[in-house]
C-alpha atoms as an extended CHARMM CRD file, in Angstrom:
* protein
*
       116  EXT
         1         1  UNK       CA              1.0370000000        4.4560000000       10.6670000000  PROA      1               0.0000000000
         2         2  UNK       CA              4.4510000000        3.5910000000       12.2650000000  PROA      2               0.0000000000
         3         3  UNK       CA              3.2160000000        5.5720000000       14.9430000000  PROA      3               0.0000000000
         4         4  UNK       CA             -0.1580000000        4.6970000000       15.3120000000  PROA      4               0.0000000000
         5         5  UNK       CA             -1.7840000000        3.6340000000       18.9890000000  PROA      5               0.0000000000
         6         6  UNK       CA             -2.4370000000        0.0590000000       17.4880000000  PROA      6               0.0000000000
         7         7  UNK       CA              0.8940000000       -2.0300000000       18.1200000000  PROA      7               0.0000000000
         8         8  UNK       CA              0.1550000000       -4.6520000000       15.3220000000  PROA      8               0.0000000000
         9         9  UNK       CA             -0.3130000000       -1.4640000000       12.5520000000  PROA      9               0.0000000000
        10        10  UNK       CA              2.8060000000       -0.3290000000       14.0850000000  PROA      10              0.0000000000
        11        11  UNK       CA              4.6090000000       -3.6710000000       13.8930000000  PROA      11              0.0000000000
        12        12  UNK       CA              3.1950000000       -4.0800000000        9.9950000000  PROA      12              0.0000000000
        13        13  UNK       CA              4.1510000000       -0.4770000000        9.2270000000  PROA      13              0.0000000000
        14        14  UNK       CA              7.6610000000       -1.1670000000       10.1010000000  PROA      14              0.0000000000
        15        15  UNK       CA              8.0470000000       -4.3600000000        8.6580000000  PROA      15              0.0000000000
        16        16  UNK       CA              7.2770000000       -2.9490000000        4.8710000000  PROA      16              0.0000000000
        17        17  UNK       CA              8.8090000000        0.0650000000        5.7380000000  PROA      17              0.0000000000
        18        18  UNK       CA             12.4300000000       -2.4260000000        6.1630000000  PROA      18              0.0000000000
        19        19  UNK       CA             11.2720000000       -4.4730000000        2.9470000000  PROA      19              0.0000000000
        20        20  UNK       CA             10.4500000000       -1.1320000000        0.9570000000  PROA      20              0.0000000000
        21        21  UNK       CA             14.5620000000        0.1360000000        2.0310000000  PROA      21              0.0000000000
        22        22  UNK       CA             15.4340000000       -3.4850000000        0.7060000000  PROA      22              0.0000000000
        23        23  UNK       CA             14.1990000000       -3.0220000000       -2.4350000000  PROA      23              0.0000000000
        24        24  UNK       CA             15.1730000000        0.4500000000       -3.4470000000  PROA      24              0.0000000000
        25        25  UNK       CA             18.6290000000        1.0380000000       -2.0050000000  PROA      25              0.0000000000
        26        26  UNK       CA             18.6220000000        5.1160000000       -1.8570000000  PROA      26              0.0000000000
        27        27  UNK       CA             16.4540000000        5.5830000000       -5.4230000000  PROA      27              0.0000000000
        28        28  UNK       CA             12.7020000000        5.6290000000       -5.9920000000  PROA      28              0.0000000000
        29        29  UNK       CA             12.3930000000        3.0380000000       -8.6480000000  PROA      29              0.0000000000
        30        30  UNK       CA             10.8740000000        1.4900000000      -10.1850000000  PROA      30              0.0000000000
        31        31  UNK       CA             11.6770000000       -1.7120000000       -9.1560000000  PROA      31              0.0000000000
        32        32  UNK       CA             10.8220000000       -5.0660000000       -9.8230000000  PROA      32              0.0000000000
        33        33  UNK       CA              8.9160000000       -6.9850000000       -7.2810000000  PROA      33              0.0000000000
        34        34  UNK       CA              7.5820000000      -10.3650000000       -9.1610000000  PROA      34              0.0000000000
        35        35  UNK       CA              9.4650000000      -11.3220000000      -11.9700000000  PROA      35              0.0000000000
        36        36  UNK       CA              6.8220000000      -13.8430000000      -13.2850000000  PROA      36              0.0000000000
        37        37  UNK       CA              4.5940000000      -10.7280000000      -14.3870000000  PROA      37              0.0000000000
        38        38  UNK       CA              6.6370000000       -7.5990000000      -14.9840000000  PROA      38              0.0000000000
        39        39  UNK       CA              4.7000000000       -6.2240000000      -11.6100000000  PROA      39              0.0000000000
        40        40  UNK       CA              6.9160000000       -3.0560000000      -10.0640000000  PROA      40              0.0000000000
        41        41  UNK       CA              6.7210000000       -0.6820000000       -7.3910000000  PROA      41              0.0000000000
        42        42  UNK       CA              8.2420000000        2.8180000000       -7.1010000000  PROA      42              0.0000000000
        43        43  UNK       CA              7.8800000000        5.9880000000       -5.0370000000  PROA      43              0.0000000000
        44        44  UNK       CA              6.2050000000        8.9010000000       -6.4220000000  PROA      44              0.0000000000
        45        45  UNK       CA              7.2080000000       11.8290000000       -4.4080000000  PROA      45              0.0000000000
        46        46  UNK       CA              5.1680000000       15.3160000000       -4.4990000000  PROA      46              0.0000000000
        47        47  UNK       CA              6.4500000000       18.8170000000       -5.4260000000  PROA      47              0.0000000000
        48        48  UNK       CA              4.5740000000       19.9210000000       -3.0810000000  PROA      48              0.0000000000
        49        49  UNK       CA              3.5110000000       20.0720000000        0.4870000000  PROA      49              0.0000000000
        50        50  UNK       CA              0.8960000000       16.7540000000        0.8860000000  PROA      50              0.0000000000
        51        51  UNK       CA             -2.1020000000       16.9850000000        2.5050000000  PROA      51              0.0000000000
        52        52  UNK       CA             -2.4700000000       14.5780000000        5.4060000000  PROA      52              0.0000000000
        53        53  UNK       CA             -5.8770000000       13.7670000000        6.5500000000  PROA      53              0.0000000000
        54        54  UNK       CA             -6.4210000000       12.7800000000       10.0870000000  PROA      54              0.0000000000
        55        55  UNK       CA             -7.8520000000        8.9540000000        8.4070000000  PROA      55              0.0000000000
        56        56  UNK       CA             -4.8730000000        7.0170000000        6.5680000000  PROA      56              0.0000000000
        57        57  UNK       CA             -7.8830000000        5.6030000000        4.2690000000  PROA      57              0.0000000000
        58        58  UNK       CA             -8.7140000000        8.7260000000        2.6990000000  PROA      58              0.0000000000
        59        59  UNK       CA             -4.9820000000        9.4220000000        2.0350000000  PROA      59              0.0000000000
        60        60  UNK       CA             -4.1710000000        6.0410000000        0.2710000000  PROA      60              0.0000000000
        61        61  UNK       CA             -7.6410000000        6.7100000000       -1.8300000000  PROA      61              0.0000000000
        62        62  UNK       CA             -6.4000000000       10.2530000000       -2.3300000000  PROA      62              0.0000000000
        63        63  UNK       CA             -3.1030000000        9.0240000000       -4.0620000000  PROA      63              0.0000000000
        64        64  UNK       CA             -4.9010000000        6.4940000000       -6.0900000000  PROA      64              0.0000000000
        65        65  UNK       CA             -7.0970000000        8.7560000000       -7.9010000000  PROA      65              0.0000000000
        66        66  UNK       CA             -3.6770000000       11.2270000000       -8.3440000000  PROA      66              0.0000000000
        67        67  UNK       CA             -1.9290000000        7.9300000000       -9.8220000000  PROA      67              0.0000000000
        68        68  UNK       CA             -5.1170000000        7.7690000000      -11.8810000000  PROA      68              0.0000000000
        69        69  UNK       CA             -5.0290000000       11.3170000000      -13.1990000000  PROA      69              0.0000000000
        70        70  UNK       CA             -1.0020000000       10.4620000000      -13.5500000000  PROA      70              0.0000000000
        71        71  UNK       CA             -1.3090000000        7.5780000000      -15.4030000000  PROA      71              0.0000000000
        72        72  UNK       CA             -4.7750000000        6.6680000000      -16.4060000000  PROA      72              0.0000000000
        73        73  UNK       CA             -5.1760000000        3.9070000000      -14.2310000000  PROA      73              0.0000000000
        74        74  UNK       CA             -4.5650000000        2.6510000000      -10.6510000000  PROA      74              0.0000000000
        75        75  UNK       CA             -5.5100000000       -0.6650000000       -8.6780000000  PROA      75              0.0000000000
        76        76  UNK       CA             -5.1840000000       -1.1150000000       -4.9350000000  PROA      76              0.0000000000
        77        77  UNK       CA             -4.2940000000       -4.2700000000       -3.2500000000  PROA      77              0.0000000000
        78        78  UNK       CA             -5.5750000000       -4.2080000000        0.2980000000  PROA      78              0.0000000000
        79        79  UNK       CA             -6.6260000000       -7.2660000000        2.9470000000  PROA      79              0.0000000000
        80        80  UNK       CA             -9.1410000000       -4.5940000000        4.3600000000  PROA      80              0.0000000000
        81        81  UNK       CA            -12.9130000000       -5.1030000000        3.4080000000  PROA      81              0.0000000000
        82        82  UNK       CA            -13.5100000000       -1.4580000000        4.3180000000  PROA      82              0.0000000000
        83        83  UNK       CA            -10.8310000000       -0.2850000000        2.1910000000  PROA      83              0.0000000000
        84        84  UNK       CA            -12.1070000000       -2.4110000000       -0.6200000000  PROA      84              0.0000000000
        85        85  UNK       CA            -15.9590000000       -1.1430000000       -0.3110000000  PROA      85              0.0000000000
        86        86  UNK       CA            -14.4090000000        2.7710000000       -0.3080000000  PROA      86              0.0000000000
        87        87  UNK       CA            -12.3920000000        2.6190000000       -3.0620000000  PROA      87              0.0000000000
        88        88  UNK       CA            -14.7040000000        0.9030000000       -5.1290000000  PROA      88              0.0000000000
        89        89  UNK       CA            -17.1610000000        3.4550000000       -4.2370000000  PROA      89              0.0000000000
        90        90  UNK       CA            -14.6790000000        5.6070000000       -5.5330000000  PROA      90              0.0000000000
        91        91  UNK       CA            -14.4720000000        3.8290000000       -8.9590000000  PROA      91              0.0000000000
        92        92  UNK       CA            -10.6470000000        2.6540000000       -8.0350000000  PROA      92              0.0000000000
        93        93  UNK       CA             -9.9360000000       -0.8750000000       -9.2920000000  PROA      93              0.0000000000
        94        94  UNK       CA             -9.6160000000       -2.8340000000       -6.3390000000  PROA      94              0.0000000000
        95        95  UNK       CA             -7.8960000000       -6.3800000000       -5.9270000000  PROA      95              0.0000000000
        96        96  UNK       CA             -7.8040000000       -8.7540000000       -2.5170000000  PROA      96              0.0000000000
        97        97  UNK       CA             -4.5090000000       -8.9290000000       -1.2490000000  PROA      97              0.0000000000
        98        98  UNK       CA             -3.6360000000      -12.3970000000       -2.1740000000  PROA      98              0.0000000000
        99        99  UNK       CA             -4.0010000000      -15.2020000000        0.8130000000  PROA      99              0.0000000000
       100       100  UNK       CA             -0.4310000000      -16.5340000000        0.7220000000  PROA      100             0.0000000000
       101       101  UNK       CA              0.3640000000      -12.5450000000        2.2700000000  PROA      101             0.0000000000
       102       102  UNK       CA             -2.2440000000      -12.7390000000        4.6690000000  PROA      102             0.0000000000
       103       103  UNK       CA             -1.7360000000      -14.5980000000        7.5180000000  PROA      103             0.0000000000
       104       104  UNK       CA             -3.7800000000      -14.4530000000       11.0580000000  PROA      104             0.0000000000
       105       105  UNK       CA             -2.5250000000      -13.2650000000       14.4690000000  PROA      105             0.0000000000
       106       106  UNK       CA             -4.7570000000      -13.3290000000       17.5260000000  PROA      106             0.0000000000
       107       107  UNK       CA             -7.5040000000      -13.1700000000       15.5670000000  PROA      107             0.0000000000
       108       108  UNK       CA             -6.5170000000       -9.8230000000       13.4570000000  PROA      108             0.0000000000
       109       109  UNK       CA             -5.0760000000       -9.6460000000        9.7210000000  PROA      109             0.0000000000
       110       110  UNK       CA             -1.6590000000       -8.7510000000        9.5890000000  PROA      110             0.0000000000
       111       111  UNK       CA              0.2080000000       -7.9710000000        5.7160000000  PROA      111             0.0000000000
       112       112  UNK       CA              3.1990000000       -9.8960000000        5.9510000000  PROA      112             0.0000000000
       113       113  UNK       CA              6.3090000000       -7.9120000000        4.2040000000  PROA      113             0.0000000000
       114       114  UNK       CA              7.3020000000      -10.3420000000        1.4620000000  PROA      114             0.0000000000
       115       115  UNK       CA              5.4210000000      -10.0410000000       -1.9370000000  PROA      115             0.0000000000
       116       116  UNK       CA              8.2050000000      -11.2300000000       -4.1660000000  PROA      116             0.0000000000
């Protein structure tokens, strides 16, 4: 998405990318990112070659129902309605991106990089 024709996914891309390097320092994790919950993040990387699909969608809801067969469970935060309606479709727990991480530009939503 860092990459993509749309300058504000670019710009968003980016800015978690920076706050992603913040948090790990060279390892994958997990690390904490709220400390009023026990919530944590880490980076699950593939032994294999991943499949890339031409719509980033289908490749977040792709890894969610891997972290489901993982795990057991998964739950996606995302601002996007479309993403929500998918992945529920999809029987993938789904949860609004809280408001205090949304915040408007020119009339578009744009994920601001802090969620501690």
């Amino acid at each position: 998405m860092k990459t993509d024709n749309k300058e504000r996914l670019r710009k968003s891309s980016r800015e978690i990318l920076s706050w992603m390097e913040s948090l790990f320092k060279g390892g994958t994790g997990p690390v904490t990112i709220r400390n009023d919950d026990d919530t944590t993040i880490e980076i699950l990387l593939s032994e294999r070659p991943r499949y890339r699909p031409s719509d980033p969608d289908e490749e977040v809801l792709d890894v969610c129902h891997e972290f489901q067969r993982f795990v057991g469970n998964s739950l996606l935060v995302t601002a996007d309605s479309g993403m929500r309606l998918r992945a529920g479709a999809e029987l993938i727990d789904v949860l609004l991106m809280p408001q205090k991480y949304i915040k408007k530009m020119k009339d578009e939503i744009h994920v601001v990089g802090d969620f501690t």
